[in-house]
N, C-alpha and C positions, 0 to 999 in steps of 0.2 A: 710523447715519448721522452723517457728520460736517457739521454746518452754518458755513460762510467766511463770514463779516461783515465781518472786517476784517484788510487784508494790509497791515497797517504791518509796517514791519520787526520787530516786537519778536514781533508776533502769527506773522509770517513763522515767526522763529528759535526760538522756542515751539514751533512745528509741528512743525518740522526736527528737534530736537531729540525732542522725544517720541515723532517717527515713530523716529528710528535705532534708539532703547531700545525702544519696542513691536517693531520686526523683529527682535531678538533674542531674544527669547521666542517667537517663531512656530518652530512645531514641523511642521504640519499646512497646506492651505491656508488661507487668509482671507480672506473678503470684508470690501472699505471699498467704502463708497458715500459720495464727496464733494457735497454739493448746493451747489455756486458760482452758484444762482438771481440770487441779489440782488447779485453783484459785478458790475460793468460793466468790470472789466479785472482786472489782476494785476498786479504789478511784477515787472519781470527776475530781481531776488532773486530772488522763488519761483519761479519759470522755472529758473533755475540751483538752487535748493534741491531742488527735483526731481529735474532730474537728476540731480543727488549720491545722492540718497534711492535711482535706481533701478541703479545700481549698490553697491546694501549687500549682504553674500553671502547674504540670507534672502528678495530680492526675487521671487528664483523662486515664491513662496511667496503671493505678493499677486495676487489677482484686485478691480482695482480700476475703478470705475464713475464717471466725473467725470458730476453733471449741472450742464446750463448753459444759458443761454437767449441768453448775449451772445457774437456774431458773434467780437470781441476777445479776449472769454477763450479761446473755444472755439481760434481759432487759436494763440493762447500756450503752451495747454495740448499742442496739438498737438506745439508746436515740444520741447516736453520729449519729448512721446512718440518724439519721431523719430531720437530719440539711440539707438543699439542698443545696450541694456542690456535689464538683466530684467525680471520681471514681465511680468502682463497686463492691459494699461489698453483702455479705449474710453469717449469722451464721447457723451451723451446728453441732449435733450432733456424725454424721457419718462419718470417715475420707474417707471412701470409695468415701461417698455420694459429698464430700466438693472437694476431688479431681477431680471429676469426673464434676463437675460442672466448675470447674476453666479451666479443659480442653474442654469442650466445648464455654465457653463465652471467651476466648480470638482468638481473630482472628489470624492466620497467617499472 
């Protein structure tokens, strides 16, 4: 589980960064479970660092799980999602609900 604290830019371009280089190692699928509990918004950087991220050519490859409790992220996060690129995201309230999801849609 990756825990969001803080979306300053630096923490942003840290992310961005470490996500491109971990997709290039992915072989296999992957589950990420983001827990964005404690953020009450996001900045457009990572809205746009996102989308960047789901168009890398390993994204098919990512079965990813946002959880979020805030109305704002939740729609932000959306607006990344809505870009048609790869991968497979879904935001969730429930961690129970968002694990339990990530363990089903990733194949063996």
């Amino acid at each position: 589980m990756v825990i969001a604290e803080d979306v300053s830019d630096e923490t942003v371009q840290h992310w961005y960064e470490y996500s491109m280089a971990d997709m290039l190692m992915y072989t296999e699928p992957t589950r990420i479970l983001y827990d964005m509990r404690q953020l009450n918004t996001i900045s457009m950087n990572a809205v746009h660092k996102a989308i960047k991220l789901r168009r890398h050519p390993n994204i098919h490859l990512a079965y990813v799980a946002v959880l979020t409790t805030s109305i704002t992220v939740k729609a932000l996060v959306n607006v990344a999602l809505s870009v048609n690129a790869g991968g497979r995201f879904a935001t969730f309230t429930d961690e129970e609900a968002a694990v339990k999801w990530l363990f089903t849609q990733v194949p063996e």
